[in-house]
C-alpha positions as CSV (number, residue, x, y, z in Angstrom):
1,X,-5.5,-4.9,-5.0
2,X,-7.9,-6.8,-3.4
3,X,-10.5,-9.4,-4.8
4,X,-14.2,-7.6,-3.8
5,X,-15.7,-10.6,-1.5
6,X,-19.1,-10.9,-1.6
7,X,-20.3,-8.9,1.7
8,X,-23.4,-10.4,2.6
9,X,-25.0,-13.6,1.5
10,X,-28.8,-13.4,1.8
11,X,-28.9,-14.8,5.1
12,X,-32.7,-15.7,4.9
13,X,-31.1,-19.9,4.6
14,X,-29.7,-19.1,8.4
15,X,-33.0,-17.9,10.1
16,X,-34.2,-20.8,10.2
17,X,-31.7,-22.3,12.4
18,X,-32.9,-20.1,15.6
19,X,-36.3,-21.4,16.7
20,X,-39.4,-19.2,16.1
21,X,-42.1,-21.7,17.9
22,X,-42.5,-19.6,20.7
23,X,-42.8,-16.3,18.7
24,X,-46.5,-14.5,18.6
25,X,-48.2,-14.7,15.6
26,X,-48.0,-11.2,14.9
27,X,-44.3,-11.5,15.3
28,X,-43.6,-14.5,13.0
29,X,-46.3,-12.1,10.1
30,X,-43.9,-9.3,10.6
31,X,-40.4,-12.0,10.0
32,X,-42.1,-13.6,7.1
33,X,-42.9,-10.6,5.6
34,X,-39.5,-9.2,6.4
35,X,-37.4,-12.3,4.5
36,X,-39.8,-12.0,1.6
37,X,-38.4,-8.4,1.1
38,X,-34.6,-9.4,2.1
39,X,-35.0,-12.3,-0.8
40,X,-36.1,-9.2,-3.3
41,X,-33.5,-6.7,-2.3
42,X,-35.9,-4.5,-0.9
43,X,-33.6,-3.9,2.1
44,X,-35.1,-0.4,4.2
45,X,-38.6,-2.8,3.6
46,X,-37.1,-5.8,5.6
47,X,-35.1,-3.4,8.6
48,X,-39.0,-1.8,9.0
49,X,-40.3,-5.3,9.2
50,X,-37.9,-7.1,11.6
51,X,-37.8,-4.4,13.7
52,X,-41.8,-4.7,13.8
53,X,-41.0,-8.1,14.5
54,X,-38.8,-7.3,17.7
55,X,-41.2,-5.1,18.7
56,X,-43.3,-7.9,19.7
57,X,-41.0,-10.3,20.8
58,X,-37.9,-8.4,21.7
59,X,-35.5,-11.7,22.2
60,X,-36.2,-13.1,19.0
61,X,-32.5,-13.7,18.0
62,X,-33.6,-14.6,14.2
63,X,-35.1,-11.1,13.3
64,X,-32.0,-9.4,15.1
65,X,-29.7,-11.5,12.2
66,X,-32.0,-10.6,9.4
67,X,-31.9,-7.1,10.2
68,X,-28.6,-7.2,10.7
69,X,-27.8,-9.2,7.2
70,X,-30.1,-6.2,5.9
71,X,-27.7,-3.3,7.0
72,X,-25.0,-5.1,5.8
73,X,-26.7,-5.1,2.4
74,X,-26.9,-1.6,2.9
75,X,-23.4,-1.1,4.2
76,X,-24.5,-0.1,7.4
77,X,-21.8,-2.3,9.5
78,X,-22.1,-0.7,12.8
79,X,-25.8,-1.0,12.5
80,X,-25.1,-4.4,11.4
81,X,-22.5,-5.0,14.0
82,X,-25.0,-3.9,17.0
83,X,-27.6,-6.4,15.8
84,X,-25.3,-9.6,15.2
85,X,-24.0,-8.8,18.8
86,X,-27.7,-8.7,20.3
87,X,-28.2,-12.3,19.0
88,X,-25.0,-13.7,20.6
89,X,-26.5,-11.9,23.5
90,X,-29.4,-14.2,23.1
91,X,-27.6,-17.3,21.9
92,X,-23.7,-17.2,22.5
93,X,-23.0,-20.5,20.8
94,X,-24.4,-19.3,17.6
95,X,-21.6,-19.3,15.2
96,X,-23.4,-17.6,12.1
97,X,-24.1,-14.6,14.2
98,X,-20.4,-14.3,15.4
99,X,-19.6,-15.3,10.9
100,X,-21.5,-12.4,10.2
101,X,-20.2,-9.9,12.7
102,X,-16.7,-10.3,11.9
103,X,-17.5,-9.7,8.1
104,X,-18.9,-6.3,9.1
105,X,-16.0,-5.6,11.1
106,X,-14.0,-6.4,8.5
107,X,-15.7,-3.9,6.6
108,X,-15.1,-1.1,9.1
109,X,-11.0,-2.2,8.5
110,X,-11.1,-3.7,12.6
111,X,-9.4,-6.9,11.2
112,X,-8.3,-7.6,14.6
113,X,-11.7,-7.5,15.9
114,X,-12.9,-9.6,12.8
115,X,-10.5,-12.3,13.4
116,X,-11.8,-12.3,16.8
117,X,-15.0,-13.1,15.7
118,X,-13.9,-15.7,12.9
119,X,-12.0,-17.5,15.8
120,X,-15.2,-18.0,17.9
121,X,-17.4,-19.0,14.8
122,X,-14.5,-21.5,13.9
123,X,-14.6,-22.8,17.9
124,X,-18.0,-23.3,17.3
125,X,-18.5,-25.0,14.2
126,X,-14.8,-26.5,12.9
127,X,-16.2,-26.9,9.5
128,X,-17.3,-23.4,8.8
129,X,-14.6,-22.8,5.1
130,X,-16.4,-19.6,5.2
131,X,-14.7,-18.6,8.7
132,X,-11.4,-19.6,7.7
133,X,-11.6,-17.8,4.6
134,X,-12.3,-14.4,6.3
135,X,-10.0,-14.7,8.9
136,X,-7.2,-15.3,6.2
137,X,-8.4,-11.9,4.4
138,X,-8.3,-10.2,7.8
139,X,-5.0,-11.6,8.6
140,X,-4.0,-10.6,4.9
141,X,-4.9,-6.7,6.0
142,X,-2.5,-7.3,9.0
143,X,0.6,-8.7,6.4
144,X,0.0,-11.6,8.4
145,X,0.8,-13.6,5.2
146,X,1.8,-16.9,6.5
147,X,-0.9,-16.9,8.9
148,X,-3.3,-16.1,6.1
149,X,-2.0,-18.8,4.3
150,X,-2.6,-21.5,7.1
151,X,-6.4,-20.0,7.0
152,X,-6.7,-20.8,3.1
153,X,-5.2,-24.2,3.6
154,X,-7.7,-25.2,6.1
155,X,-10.9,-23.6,3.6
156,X,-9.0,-26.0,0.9
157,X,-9.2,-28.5,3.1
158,X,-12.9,-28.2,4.0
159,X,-13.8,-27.6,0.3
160,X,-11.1,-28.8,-2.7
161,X,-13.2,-26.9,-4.7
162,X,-13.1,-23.2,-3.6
163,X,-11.8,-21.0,-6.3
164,X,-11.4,-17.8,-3.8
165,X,-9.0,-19.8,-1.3
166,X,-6.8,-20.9,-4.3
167,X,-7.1,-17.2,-5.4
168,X,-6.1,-15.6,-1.5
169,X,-3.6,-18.3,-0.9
170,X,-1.8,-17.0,-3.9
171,X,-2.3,-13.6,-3.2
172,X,-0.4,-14.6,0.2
173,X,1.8,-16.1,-1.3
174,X,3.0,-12.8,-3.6
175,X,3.2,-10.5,-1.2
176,X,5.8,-13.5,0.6
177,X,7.7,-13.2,-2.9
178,X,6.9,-16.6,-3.3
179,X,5.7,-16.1,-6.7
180,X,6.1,-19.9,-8.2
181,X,3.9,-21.1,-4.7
182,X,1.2,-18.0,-6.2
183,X,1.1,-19.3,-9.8
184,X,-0.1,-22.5,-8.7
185,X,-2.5,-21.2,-7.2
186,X,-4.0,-18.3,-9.0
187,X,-4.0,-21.6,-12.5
188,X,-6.1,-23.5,-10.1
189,X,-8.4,-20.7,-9.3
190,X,-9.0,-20.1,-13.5
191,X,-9.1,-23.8,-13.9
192,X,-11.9,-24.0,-11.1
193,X,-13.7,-20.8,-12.7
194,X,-12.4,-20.4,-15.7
195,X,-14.6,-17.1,-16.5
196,X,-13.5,-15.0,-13.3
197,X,-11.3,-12.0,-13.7
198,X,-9.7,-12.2,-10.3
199,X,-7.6,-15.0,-11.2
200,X,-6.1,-13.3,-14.8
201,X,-5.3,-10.2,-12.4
202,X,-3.5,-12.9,-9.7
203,X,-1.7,-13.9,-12.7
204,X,-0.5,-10.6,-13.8
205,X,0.4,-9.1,-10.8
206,X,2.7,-12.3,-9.9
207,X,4.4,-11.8,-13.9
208,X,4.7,-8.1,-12.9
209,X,6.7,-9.3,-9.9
210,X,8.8,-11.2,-12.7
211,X,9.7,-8.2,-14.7
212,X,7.6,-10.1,-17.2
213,X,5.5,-7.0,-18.1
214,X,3.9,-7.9,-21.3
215,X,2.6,-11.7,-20.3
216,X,1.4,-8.9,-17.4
217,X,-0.5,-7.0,-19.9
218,X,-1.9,-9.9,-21.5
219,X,-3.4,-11.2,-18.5
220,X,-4.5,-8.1,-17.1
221,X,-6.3,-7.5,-20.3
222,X,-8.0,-10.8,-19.9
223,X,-9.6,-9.8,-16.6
224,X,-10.6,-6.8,-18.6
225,X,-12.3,-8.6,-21.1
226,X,-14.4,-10.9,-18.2
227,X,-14.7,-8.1,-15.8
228,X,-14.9,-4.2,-17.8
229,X,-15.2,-2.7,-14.6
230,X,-12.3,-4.1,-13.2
231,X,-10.1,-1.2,-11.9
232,X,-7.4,-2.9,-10.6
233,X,-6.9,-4.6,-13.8
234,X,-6.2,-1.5,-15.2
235,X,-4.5,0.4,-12.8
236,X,-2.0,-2.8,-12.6
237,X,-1.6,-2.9,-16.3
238,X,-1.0,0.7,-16.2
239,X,1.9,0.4,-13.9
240,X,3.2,-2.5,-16.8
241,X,3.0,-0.5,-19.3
242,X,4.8,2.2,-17.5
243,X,8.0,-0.6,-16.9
244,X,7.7,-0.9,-20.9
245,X,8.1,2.9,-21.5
246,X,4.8,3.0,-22.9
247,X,3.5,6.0,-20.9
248,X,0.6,7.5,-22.5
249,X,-0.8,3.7,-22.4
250,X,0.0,3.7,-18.8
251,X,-2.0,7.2,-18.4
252,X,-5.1,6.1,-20.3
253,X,-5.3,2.8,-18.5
254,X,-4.8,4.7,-14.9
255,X,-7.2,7.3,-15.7
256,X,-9.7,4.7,-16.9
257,X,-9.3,3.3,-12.8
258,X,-9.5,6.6,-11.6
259,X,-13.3,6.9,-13.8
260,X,-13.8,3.3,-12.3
261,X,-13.3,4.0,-8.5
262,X,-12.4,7.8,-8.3
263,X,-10.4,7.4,-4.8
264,X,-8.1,4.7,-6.2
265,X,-5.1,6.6,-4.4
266,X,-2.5,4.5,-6.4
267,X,-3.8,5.2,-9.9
268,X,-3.2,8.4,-9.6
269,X,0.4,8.0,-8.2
270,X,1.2,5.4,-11.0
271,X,-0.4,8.2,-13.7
272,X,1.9,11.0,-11.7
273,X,4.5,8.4,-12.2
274,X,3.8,8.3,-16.1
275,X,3.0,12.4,-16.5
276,X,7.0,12.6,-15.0
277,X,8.4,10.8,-17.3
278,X,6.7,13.1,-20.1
279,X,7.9,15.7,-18.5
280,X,4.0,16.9,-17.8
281,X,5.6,18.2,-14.4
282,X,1.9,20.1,-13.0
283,X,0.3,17.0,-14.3
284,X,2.4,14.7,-12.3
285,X,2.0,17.6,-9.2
286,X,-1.8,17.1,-9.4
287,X,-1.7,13.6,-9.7
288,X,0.6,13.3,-6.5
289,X,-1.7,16.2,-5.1
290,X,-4.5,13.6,-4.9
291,X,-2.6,10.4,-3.7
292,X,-1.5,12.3,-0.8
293,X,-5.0,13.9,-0.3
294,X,-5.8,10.1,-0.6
295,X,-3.5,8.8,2.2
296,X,-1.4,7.9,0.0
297,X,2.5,8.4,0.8
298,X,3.2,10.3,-3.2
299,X,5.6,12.7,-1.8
300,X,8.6,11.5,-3.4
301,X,7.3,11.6,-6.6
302,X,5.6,14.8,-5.7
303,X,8.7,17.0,-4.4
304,X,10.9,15.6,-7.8
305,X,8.0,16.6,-9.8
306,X,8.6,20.2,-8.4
307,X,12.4,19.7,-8.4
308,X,11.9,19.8,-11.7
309,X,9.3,22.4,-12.4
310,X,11.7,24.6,-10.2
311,X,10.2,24.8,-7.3
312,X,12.6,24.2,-4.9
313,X,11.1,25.0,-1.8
314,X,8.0,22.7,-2.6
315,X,10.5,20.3,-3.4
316,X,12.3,20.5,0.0
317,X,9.2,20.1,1.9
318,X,7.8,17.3,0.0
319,X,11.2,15.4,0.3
320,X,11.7,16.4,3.9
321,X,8.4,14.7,4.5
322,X,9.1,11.5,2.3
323,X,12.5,11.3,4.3
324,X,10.6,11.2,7.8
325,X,8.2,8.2,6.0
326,X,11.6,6.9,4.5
327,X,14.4,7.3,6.5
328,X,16.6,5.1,4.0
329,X,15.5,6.8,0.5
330,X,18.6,7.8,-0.9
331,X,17.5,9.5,-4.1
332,X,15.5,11.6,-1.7
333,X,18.1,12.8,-0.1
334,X,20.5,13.4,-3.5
335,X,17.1,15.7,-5.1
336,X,16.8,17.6,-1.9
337,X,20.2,18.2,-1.9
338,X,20.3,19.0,-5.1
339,X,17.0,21.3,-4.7
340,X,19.3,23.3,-1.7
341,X,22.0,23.6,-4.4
342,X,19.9,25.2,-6.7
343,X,19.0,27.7,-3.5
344,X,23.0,28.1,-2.9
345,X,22.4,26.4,0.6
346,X,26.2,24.4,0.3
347,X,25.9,23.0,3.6
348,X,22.4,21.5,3.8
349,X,23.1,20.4,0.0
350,X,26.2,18.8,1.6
351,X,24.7,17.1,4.3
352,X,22.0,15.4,2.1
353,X,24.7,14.5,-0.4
354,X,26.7,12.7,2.0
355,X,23.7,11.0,3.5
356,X,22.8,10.0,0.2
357,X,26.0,8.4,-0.8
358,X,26.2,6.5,2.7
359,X,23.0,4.8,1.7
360,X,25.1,4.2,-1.6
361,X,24.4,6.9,-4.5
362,X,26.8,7.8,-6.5
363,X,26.8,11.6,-6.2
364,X,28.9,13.3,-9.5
365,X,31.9,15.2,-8.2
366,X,30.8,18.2,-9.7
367,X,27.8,18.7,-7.4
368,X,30.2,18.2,-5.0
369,X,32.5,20.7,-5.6
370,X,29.9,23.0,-5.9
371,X,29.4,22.7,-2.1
372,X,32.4,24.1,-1.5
């Protein structure tokens, strides 16, 4: 889960900063005309404009950042990332410019490269919350949780106020288990914006962690209620009603994420996950099927599915292949095993048995003897 940060703010307030008095008439037409369009969303409008506008004055840094803020609009990062870097060709210590390039970066998942960026715009203007805040998330990406943390401190710092570094902060602070440290902040984020979902999910996902799966549902379904379209809210309380054994809730809520964001790898894992336990085995096949077609590491689930749809030599490869991700996965071993069993292979059954209860599973004695 992650909270969907707002990717780029109309950056028409920034232009300004970069001085247009030496810019031909025709040029500064073509700019106006250009934010006018960025300020009414009409984004292809303002790229044809400001690149009019660099036509005729090619080193005008402020139509490189507008155009650049408009590609990011678009989700056009590289495009976006090409023109950010032309102005801090033009003006180095321009720390918006190096702001906005490491938000498209971040985009294109080079965190590294991003945080690189957020460094320089924090060197070159201390105050910048804004900087800190996207560094954290990049640093987030990396599991760089306490690092993250110092980041959303020093936004906290800079502005009290700022209900998304309460809400990161305590995101950081549950994936660190430290799930007391997370509830303070994800309260202070709904007491500071009481009507944002992200906060009810915070909240849910850190009573998940509890084992406290209905005051997970509860708040899940508040961030439902403020946000419909909320997949993760759904997916998550999926997964809680799937601790409480209530699977075909679990199923509806996962396949309403899946409608929401149709390559939401995990939903369909947590819905294979449900499907199993109703013994919907080519459901649970499918669902796993997508995951993985996802990049999403469902072979486990996938090779028990066909353990127990008797496919045993789908089984074996799938668990062979979670085994290599999971070297230390003793039920993976104990269903391969017993998937070589059902094959009358007694020594690779054995082998996977014994592996199995070295990483401490109790294997019955009669599957044992039937290795003999």
């Amino acid at each position: 889960m992650k909270k969907k940060v707002i990717v780029f703010f109309l950056v028409v307030v920034c232009l300004h900063a970069v001085s247009m008095s030496q810019t031909k008439n025709g040029a500064v037409d073509w700019w106006k005309s250009a934010n006018t369009k960025l300020e009414r969303a009409d984004y292809q409008g303002a790229i044809a404009d400001y690149t009019e506008a660099i036509k005729l004055k090619p080193d005008d840094a402020s139509a490189y950042i507008g155009r650049g803020g408009a590609k990011g609009f678009l989700a056009d990062y590289k495009g976006a990332i090409d023109d950010f870097t032309k102005v801090i060709g033009l003006k180095p210590d321009f720390a918006t410019a190096y702001f906005y390039r490491g938000k498209a970066k971040s985009h294109l998942e080079d965190y590294q490269g991003a945080i690189a960026d957020y460094t320089e715009a924090i060197k070159l203007k201390p105050d910048n919350e804004g900087a800190y805040i996207g560094r954290g998330n990049a640093k987030l990406f990396l599991a760089n949780y306490q690092g993250a943390i110092a980041d959303f401190t020093e936004a906290i710092k800079l502005k009290p106020d700022d209900e998304d570094a309460y809400f990161y902060r305590g995101k950081a602070k549950y994936f660190l288990a430290d799930y007391q440290g997370a509830i303070a902040d994800f309260t202070k984020a709904i007491k500071l914006k009481p009507d944002d979902a992200w906060g009810y999910v915070g909240m849910g996902m850190v009573k998940d962690g509890l084992a406290d799966y209905k005051g997970a549902i509860a708040d899940f379904t508040e961030a439902i209620k403020l946000k419909p379209d909320n997949e993760d809210a759904y997916r998550w309380r999926g997964d809680a009603k799937h601790a409480l054994k209530d699977y075909q809730g679990a199923i509806a809520d996962c396949t309403k994420a899946i409608k929401l964001k149709p390559d939401d790898a995990s939903a369909y894992r947590y819905r294979g996950n449900a499907k199993l336990m109703l013994e919907d085995y080519q459901g649970a096949i499918a669902d796993y099927t997508e995951a993985i077609k996802l990049k999403q590491n469902a072979y486990f689930g996938r090779g028990k599915a066909k353990f127990l749809f008797a496919d045993n030599q789908g089984a074996i490869a799938d668990l062979t292949k979670a085994i290599k991700l999971n070297p230390d996965d003793a039920d993976a071993y104990f269903i391969r095993g017993s998937s070589y069993v059902e094959l009358r292979q007694k020594s690779k059954a054995l082998k996977d048995f014994m592996s199995a209860i070295e990483l401490g599973y109790h294997v019955p004695q009669e599957l044992l003897d039937l290795c003999k």
